[in-house]
C-alpha positions as CSV (number, residue, x, y, z in Angstrom):
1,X,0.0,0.0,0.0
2,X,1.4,3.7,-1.0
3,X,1.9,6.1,1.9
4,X,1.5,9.6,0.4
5,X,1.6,11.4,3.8
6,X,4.5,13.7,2.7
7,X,2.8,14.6,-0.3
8,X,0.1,17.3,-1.4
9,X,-2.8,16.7,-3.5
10,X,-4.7,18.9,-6.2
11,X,-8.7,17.8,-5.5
12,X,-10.8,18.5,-8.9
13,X,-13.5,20.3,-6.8
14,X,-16.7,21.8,-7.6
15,X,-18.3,21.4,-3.4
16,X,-21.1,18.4,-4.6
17,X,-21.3,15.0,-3.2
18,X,-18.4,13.1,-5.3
19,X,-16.0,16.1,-5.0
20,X,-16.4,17.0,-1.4
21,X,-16.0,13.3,0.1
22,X,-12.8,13.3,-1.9
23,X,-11.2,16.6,-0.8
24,X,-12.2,14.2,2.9
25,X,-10.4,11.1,1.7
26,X,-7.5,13.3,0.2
27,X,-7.0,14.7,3.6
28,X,-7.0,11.3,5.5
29,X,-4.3,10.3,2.6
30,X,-2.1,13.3,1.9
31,X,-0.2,16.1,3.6
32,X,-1.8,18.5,2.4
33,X,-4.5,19.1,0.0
34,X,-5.5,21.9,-2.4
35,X,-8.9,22.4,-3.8
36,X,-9.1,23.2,-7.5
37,X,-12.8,24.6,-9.0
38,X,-13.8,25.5,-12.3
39,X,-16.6,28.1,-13.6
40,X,-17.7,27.1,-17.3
41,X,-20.3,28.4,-18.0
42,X,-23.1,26.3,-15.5
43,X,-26.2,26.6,-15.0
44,X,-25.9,28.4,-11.8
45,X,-23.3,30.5,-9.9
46,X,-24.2,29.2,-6.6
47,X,-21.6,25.8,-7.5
48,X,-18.6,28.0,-7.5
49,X,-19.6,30.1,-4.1
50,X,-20.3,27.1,-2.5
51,X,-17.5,25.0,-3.1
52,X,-15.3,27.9,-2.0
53,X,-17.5,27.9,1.3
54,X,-17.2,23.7,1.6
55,X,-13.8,24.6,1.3
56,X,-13.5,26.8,3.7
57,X,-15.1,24.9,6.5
58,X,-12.6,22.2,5.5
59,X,-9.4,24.5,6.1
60,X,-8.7,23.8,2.9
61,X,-6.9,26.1,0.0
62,X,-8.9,27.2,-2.8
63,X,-8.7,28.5,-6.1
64,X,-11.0,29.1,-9.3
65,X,-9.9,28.5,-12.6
66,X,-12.0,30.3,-15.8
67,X,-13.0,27.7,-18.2
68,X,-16.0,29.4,-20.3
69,X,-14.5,28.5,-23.3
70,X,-16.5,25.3,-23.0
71,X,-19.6,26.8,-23.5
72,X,-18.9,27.9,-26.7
73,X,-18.6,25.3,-28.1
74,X,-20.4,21.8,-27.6
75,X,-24.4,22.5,-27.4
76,X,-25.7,20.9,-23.7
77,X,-28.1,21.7,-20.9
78,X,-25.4,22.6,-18.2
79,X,-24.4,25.6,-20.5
80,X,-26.9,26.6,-22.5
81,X,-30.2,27.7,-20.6
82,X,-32.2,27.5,-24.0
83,X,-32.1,23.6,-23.7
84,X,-34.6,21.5,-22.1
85,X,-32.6,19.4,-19.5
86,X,-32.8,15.6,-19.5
87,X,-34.2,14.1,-16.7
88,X,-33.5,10.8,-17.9
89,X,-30.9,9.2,-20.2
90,X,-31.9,9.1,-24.1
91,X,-31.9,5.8,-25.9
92,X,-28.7,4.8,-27.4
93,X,-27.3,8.3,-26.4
94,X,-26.0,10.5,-23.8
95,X,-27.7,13.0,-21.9
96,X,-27.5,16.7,-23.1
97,X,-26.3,17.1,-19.6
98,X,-23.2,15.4,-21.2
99,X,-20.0,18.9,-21.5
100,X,-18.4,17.1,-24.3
101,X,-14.1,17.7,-23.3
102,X,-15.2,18.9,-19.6
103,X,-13.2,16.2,-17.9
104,X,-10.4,16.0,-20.6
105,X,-9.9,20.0,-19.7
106,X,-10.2,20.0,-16.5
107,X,-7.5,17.4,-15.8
108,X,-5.0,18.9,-18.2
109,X,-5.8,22.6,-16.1
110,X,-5.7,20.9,-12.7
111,X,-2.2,19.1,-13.9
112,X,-0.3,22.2,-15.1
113,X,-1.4,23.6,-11.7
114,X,0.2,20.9,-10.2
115,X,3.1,20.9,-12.2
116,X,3.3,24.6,-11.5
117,X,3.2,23.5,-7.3
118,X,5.5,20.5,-7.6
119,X,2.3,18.2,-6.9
120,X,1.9,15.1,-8.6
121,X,-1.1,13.7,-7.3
122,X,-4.7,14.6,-8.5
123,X,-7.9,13.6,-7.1
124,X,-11.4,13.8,-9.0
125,X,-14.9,12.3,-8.1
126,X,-15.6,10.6,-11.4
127,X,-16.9,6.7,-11.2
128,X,-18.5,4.4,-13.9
129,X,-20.1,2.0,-11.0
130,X,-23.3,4.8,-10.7
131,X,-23.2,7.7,-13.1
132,X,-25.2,9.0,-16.0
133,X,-23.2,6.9,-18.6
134,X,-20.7,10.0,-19.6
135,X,-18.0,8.8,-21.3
136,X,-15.4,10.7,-19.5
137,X,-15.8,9.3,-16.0
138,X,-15.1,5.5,-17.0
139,X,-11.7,4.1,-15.8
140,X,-10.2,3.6,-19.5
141,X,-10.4,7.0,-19.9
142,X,-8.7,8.2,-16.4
143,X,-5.7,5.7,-17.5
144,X,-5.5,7.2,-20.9
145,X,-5.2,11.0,-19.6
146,X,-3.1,9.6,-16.9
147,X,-1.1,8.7,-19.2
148,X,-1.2,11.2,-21.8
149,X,-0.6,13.4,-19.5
150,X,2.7,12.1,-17.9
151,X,4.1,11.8,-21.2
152,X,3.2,15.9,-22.3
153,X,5.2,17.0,-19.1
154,X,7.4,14.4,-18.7
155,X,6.2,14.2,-15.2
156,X,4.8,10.9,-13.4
157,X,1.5,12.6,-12.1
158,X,-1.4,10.1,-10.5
159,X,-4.5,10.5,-10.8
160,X,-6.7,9.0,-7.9
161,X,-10.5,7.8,-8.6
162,X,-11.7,6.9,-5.4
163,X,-15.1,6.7,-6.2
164,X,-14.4,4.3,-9.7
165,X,-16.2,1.4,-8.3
166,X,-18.4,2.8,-5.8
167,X,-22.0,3.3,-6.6
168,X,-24.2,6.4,-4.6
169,X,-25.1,4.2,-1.7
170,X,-21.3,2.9,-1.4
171,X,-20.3,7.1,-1.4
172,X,-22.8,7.7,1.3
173,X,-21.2,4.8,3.5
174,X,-17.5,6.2,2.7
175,X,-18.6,10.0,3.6
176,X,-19.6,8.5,7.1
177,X,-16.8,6.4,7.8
178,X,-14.5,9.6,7.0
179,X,-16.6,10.9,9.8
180,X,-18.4,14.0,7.2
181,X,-22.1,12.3,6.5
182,X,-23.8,15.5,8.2
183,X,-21.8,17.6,6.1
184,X,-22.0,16.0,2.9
185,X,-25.7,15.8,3.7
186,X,-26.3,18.7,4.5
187,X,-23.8,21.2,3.0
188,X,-23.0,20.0,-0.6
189,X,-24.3,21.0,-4.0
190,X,-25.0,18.3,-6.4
191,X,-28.0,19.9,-8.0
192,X,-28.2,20.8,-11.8
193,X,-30.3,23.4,-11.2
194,X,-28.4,25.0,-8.0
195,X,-30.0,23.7,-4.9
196,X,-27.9,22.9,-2.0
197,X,-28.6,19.5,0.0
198,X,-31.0,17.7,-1.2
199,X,-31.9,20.0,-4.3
200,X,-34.3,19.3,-6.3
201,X,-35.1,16.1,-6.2
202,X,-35.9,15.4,-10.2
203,X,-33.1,16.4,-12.1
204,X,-30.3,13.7,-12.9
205,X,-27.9,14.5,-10.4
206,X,-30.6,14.6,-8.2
207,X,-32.3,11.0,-8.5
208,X,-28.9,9.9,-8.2
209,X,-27.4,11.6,-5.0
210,X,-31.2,10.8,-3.3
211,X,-32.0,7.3,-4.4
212,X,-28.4,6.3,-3.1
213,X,-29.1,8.2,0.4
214,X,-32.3,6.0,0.4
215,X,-30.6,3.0,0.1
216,X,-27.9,3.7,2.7
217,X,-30.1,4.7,5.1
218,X,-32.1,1.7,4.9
219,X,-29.1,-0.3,4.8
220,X,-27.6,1.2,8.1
221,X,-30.7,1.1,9.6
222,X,-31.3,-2.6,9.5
């Protein structure tokens, strides 16, 4: 097993479920950790604010990074207002909640960052066990800009998925043995359409977060 306790970590943060219970496992694992968050162009400012505030009650550094240029180009319903947001995943396609290069960006940002800091560890939420089939949060694709990205800066970065194989309930049973259910419950964003906690209950991100919080709950309480 790899120690990285006299390391930092770089956290891909944007204050929602996935994101915040990593920045909690990064600081069980690392020295210390720095929390990265993009604005692009979403639906809502509050994601941005409130990550900085998660952040802050976690003592942990934080900086914004301006990626807008994504909403220029690719058409989808995080972005552009004038769409209608799937609620449910099209047949044979991907949601038009899909940001076509979002993850692909954000990791290539995050690791000049971290080149830029001497870090070489990055941490992001993304996991193919319970998602809404978007193509860059499978595994494949982490190892392919893992390595991609080692070879552009001839630097041996590692990128840490420690929600690949978890589904929602399996998050919600990881945020409370890291001790932070109340404040994962409670404080995050998840959201598409900007509503703290349990938000609104019908969007994608939504269904996803609550239907796993069902299922823990149950769980623990039998």
């Amino acid at each position: 097993m790899n120690d990285y306790h006299q390391e930092d970590a770089l956290v891909l943060f944007s204050g929602g479920q996935d994101s915040t219970t990593c920045l909690y496992w990064a600081r069980q694992q690392f020295r210390q950790v720095h929390a990265l968050c993009f604005t692009y162009g979403q639906r809502h400012s509050q994601e941005v604010e409130n990550a900085r505030r998660v952040a802050a009650m976690a003592g942990t550094p934080f900086r914004v990074l301006d990626a807008s240029i994504i909403s220029r180009l690719a058409p989808n319903s995080l972005t552009d207002l004038s769409m209608t947001m799937d609620e449910t995943q099209p047949q044979g396609s991907y949601p038009n909640t899909f940001v076509p290069g979002r993850n692909l960006l954000f990791l290539t940002f995050a690791a000049t960052l971290a080149y830029a800091q001497g870090i070489r560890h990055l941490v992001t939420g993304v996991s193919e066990a319970d998602y809404s089939g978007y193509p860059d949060c499978r595994d494949t694709f982490i190892r392919s800009a893992n390595t991609t990205l080692n070879l552009a800066m001839d630097r041996q970065f590692v990128i840490h998925t420690p929600l690949m194989w978890r589904n929602k309930k399996e998050v919600w049973q990881l945020a409370d043995e890291l001790g932070v259910f109340e404040i994962i419950r409670n404080e995050t964003l998840t959201c598409y359409n900007g509503i703290v906690a349990e938000g609104c209950g019908h969007c994608p991100a939504c269904l996803l977060r609550n239907k796993g919080l069902e299922e823990y709950l149950a769980e623990k309480g039998g």
